[in-house]
C-alpha positions as CSV (number, residue, x, y, z in Angstrom):
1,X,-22.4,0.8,19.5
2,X,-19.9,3.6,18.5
3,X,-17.9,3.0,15.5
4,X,-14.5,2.9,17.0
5,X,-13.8,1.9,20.2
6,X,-10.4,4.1,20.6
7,X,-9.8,3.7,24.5
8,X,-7.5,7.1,24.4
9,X,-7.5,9.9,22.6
10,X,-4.5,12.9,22.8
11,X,-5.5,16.5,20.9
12,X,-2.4,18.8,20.5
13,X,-4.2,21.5,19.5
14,X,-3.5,25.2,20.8
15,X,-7.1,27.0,19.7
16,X,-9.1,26.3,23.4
17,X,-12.2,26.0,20.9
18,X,-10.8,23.8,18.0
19,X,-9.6,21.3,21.2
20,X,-13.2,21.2,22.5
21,X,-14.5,20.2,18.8
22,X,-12.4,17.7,19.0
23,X,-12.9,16.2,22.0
24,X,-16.2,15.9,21.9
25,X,-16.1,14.5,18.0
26,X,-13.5,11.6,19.4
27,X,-16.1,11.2,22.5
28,X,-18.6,10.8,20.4
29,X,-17.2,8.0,17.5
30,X,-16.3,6.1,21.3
31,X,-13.1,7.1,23.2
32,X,-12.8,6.3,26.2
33,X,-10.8,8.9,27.6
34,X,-9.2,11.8,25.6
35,X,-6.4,13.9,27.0
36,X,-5.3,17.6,26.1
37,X,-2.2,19.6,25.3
38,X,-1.9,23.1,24.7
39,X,1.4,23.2,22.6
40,X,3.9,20.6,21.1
41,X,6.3,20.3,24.2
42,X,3.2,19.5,26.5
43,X,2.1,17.1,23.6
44,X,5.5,14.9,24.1
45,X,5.3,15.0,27.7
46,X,1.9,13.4,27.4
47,X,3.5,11.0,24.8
48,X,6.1,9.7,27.3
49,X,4.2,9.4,30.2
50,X,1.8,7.6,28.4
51,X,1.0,6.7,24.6
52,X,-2.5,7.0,23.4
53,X,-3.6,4.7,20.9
54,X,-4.7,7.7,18.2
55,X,-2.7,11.4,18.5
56,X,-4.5,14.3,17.1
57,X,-1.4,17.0,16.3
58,X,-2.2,20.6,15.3
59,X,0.6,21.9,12.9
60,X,0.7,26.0,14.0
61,X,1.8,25.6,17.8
62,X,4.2,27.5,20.1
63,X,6.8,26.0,21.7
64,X,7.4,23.2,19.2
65,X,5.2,23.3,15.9
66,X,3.4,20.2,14.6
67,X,6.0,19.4,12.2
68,X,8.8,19.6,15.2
69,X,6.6,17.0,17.2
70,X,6.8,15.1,14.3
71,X,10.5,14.4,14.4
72,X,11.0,14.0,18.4
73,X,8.4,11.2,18.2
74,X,10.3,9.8,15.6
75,X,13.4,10.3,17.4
76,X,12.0,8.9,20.2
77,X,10.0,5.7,19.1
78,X,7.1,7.7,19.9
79,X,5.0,5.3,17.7
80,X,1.5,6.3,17.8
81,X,-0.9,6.3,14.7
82,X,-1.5,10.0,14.1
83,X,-3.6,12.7,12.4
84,X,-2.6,16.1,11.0
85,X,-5.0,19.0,11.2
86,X,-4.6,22.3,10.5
87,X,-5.8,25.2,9.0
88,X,-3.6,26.4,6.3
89,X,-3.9,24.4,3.1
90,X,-4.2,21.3,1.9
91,X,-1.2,21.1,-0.2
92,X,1.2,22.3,3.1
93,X,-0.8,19.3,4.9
94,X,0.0,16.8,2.5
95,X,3.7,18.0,2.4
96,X,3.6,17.1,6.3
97,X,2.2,13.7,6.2
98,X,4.7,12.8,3.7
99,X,7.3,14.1,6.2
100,X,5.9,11.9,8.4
101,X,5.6,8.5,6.7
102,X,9.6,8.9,5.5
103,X,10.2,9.4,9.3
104,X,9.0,5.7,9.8
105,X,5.8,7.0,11.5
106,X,2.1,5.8,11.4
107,X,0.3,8.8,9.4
108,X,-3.2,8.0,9.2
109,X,-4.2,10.9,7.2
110,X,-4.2,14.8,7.4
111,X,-7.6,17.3,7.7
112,X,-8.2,20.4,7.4
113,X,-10.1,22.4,10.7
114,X,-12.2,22.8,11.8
115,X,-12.8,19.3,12.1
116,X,-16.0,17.5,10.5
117,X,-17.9,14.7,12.3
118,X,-17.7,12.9,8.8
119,X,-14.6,13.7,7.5
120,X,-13.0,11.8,10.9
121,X,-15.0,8.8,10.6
122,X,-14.4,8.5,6.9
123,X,-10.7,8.7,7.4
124,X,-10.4,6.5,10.7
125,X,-12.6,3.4,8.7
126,X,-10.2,3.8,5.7
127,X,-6.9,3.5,7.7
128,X,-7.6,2.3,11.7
129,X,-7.1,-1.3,11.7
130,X,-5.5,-1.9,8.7
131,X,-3.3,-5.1,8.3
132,X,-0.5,-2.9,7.3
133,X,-1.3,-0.1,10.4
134,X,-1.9,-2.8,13.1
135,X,1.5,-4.6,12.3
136,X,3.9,-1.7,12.7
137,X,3.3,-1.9,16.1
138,X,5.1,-5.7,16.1
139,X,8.3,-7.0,15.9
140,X,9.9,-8.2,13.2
141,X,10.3,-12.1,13.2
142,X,13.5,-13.5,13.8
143,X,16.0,-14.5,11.5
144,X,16.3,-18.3,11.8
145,X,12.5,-18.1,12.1
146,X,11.8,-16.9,8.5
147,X,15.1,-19.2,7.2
148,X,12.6,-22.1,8.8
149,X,9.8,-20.8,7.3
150,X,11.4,-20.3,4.1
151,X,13.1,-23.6,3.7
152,X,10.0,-25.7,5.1
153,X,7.4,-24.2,2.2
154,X,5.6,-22.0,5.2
155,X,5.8,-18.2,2.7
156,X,2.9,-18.7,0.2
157,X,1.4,-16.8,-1.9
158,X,-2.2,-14.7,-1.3
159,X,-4.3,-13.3,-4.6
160,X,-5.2,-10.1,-4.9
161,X,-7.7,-9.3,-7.8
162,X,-7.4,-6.5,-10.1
163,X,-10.9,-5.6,-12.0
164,X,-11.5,-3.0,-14.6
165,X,-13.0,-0.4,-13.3
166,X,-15.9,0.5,-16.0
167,X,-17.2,-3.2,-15.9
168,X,-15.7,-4.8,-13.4
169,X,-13.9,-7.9,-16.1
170,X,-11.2,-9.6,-14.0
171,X,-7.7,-8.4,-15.8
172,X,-5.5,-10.3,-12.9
173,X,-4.1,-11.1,-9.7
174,X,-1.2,-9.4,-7.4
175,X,0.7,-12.4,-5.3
176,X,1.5,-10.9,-2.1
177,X,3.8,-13.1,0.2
178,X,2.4,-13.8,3.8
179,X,3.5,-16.6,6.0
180,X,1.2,-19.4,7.2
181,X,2.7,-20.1,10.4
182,X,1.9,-23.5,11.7
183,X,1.0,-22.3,15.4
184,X,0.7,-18.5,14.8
185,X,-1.5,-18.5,11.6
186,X,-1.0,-15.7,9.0
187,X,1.5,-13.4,9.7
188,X,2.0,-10.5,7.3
189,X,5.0,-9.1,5.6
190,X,5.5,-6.1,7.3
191,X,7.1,-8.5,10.0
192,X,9.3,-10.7,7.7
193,X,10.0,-8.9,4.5
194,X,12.5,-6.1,6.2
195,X,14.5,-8.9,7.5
196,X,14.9,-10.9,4.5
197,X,16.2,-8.1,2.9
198,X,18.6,-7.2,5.3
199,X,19.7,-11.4,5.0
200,X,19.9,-10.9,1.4
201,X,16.7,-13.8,0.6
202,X,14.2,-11.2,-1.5
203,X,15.4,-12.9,-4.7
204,X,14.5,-16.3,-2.9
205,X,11.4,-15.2,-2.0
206,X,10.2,-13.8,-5.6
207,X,11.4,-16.6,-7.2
208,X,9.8,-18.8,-4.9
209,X,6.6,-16.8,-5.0
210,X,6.9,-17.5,-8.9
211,X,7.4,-20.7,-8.5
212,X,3.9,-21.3,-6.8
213,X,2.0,-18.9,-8.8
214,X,3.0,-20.5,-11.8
215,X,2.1,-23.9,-10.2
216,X,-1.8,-22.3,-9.7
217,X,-1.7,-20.7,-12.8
218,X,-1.7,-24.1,-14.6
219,X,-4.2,-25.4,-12.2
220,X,-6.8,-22.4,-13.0
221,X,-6.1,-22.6,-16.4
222,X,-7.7,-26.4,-16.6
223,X,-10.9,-24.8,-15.5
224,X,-10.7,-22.2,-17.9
225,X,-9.0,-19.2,-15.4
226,X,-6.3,-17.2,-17.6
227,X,-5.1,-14.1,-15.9
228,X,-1.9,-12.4,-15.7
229,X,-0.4,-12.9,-12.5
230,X,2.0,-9.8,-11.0
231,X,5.4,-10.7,-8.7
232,X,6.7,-8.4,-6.8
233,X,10.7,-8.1,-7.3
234,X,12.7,-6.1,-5.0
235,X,15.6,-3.3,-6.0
236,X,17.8,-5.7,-4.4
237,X,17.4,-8.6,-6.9
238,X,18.3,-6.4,-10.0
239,X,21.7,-7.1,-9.7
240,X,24.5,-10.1,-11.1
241,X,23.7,-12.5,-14.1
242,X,21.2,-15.5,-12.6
243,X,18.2,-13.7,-11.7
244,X,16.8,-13.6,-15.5
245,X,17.7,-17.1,-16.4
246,X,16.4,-18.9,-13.2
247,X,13.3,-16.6,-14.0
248,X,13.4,-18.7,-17.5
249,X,14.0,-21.4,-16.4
250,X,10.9,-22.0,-14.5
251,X,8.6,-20.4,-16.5
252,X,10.0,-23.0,-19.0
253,X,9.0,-25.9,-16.9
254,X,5.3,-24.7,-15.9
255,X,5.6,-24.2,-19.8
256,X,3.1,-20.6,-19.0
257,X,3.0,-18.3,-21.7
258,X,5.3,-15.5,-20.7
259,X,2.5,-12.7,-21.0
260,X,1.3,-14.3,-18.4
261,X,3.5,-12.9,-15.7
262,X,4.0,-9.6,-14.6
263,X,7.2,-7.8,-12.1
264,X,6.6,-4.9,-10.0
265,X,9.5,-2.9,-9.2
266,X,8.7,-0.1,-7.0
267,X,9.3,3.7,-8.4
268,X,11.6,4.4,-5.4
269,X,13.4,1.3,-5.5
270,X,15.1,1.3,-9.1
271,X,17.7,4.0,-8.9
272,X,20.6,1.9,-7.1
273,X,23.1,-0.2,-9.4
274,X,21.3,1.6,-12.4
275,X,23.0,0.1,-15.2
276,X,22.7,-3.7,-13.9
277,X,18.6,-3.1,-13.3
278,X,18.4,-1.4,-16.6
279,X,19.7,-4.3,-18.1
280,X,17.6,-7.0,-16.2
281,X,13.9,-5.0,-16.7
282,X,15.2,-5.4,-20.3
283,X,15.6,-8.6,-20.7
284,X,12.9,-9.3,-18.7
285,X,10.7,-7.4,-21.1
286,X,12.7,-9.5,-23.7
287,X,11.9,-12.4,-22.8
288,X,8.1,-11.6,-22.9
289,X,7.1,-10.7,-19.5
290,X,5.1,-7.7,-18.6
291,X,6.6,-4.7,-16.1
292,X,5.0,-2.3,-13.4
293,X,6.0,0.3,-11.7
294,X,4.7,0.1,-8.1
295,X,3.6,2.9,-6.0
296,X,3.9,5.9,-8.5
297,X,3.7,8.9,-7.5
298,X,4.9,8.5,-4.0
299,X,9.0,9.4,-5.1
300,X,11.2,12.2,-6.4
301,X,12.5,10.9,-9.7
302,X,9.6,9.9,-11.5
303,X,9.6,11.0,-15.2
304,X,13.6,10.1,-15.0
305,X,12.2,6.1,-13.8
306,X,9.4,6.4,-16.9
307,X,12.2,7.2,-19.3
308,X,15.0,4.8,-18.3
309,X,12.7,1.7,-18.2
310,X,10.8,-0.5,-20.2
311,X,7.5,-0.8,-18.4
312,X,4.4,-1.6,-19.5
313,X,2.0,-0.9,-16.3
314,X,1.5,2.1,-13.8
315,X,0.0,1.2,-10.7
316,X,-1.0,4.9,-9.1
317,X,-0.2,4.5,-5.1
318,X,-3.0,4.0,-2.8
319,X,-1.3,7.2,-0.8
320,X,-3.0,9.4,-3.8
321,X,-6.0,7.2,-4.4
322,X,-7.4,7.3,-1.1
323,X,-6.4,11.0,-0.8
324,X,-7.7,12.9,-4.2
325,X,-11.3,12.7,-3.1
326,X,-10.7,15.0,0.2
327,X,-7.6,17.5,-1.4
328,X,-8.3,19.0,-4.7
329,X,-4.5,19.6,-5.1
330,X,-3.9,15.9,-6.0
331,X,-6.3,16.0,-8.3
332,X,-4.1,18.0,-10.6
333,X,-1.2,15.5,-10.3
334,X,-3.7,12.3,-10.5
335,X,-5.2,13.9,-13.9
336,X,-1.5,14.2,-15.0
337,X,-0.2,11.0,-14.5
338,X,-3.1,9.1,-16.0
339,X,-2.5,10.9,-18.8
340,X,1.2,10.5,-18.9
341,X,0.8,6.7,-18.8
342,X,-1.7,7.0,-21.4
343,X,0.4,9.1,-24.1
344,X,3.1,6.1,-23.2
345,X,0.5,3.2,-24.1
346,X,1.3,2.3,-20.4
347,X,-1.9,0.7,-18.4
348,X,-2.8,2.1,-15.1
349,X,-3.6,0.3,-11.4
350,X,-5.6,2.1,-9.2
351,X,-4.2,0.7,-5.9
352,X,-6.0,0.6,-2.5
353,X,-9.7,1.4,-4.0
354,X,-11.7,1.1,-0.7
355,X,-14.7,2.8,-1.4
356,X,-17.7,3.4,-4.5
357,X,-16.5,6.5,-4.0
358,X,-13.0,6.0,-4.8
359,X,-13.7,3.2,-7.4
360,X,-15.9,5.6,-9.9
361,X,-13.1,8.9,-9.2
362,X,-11.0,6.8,-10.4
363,X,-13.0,5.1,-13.4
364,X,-14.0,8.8,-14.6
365,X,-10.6,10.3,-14.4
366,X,-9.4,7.2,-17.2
367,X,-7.7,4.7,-15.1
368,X,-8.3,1.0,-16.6
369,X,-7.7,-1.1,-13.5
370,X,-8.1,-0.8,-9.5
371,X,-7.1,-3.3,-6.9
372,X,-8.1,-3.1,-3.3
373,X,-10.5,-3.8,-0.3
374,X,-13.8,-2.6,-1.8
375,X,-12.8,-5.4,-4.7
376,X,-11.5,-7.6,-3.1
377,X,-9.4,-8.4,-0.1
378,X,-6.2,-10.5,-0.7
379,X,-7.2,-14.4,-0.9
380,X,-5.4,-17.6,-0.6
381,X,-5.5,-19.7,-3.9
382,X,-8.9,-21.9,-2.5
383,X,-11.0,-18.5,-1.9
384,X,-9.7,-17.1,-5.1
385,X,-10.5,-19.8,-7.0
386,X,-14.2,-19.2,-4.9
387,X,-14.0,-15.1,-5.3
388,X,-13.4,-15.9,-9.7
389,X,-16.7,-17.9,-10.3
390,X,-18.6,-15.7,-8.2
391,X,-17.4,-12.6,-9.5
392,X,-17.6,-13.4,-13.2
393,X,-21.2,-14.8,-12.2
394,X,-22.4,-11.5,-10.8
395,X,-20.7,-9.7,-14.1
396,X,-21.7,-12.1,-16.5
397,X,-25.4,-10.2,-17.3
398,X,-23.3,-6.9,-17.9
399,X,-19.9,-8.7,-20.4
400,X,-21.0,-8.7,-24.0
401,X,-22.2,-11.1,-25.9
């Protein structure tokens, strides 16, 4: 049985003989059918008449260039999940699939020609078919749907561990919202998150999400389970003079020690209403609770976010963590920033650590923690509770006595 079963294919590729190495490549991990363009205009055309499911996009065309293509599909609501390839470097690649993502578009990855057998099938297992991939191509839920689901207890939260990654100890948990819809099942934030943020509910939601970790916190502490639990708190809540005392206030009730709980602001998120958010991370910080920064490494005002706020965590974005491996460029900026956060006594979060591979790059380099699918996937609080016992079971022989 071939390892994907892609039913079409599209190559924009100029080079006659890079085409052919391609097609017969995506023929042989299981297309179906895959369809040809010489140049970037003929690419489109094939686009509109009809979308494959995968696009293969040369940069160095005539007519319209890869990067060009790029920004008609986006233009256009030419979704399509797509690969860069090309022959000039790796850094110029990167630069491209960056270009991409901002544009709203599915970028699975980028890879240098000519093409390897390997290379393609390691990319297309790491991205094709992830929860995050698969649901750009759905609607967004409706309004009153999500105030439903919001009002009627349906948003809860789902565990993600986070491990060391010399041993393996379990250091905490990431809450990540999904919605347990009564008839549809789990549906997954890409699809409800946007629109509570254009309804102005994010600060319901982390508060409610805080809420109910809390709640399980105090239930696996009873059987001995004390890990710091991370929220996620949108740009949009740092703003006004509630959000830190209803924070208080609950963690006053559930009576949780304060070290307990962890915010994630992400690094591109903070820069709006600067003054007000300054203010809340520090009194957050104040008040005993831990702070990451989310997805470094994927913004333009990095250092500036480092400097201007208190945190005490660095989560390294899965973008560079699944990438490093395959560009030696990134490398160079990985090595950096792990040792930035280190000269800042700031602890580091590999995220999206999908492979062995990945997991002992990132353990040699220095980084303390990694979260992601080879660990773990993200767990409702029953299998957590599960994933804990047998985790620290399979450890236990290698912990110290």
């Amino acid at each position: 049985m071939p390892p994907f079963a892609i039913a079409d294919i599209l190559i924009v590729e100029d080079s006659l003989l890079h085409s052919q190495l391609a097609a017969s490549l995506c023929l042989e991990l299981g297309a179906s059918e895959v369809r040809e363009a010489r140049d970037g205009q003929a690419g489109l055309e094939r686009m509109r008449e009809r979308l494959p499911e995968l696009l293969l996009l040369d940069l160095e065309m005539p007519r319209l260039d890869g990067v060009q293509v790029l920004q008609h599909m986006a233009r256009d609501n030419l979704r399509v999940p797509v690969i860069v390839t090309s022959g000039k470097d790796y850094m110029l690649i990167s630069a491209v699939e960056q270009m991409g993502r901002e544009l709203g578009l599915p970028i699975l990855g980028g890879l240098k020609k000519p093409l390897r057998k390997q290379d393609l099938v390691d990319l297309l297992r790491r991205r094709w078919g992830h929860d995050a991939l698969s649901a750009q191509a759905e609607d967004l839920c409706s309004d009153t749907e999500i105030r439903l689901a919001l009002d009627s207890g349906q948003i809860i939260p789902y565990y993600q561990p986070k491990v060391t990654l010399d041993n393996g100890r379990l250091k905490g948990a990431e809450m990540l919202a999904r919605w347990n819809h009564p008839d549809k099942g789990i549906i997954p934030p890409s699809r409800f998150i946007p629109v509570m943020e254009a309804c102005g509910w994010v600060t319901e939601l982390t508060l409610l999400m805080l809420e109910q970790g809390l709640k399980q916190w105090q239930e696996w502490a009873r059987h001995g389970i004390r890990i710091p639990l991370s929220v996620n708190l949108s740009a949009l809540s740092l703003k006004g003079d509630t959000l830190v005392p209803e924070i208080e206030a609950r963690l006053r009730a559930s009576r949780v020690p304060a070290r307990y709980t962890i915010f994630e602001i992400t690094e591109t998120a903070v820069a709006d209403n600067l003054a007000e958010a300054i203010g809340i991370a520090a009194r957050l910080r104040l008040s005993g609770f831990g702070l990451s920064i989310d997805d470094f490494g994927t913004g333009f005002a990095t250092l500036q976010q480092l400097t201007r706020f208190p945190f005490t965590e660095l989560k390294i974005d899965q973008s560079l963590v699944t990438s490093v491996c395959e560009k030696p460029h990134l490398e160079v900026i990985l090595n950096s920033i792990i040792e930035l956060a280190q000269r800042m006594q700031l602890s580091t979060v590999a995220e999206g650590i999908e492979t062995v591979a990945d997991l002992e790059f990132m353990g040699m380099r220095g980084c303390s923690m990694g979260q992601g699918y080879h660990i773990a996937r993200p767990m409702d609080a029953p299998r957590f509770g599960d994933w804990v016992k047998q985790h620290l079971a399979a450890i236990q022989p290698a912990q110290p006595r």
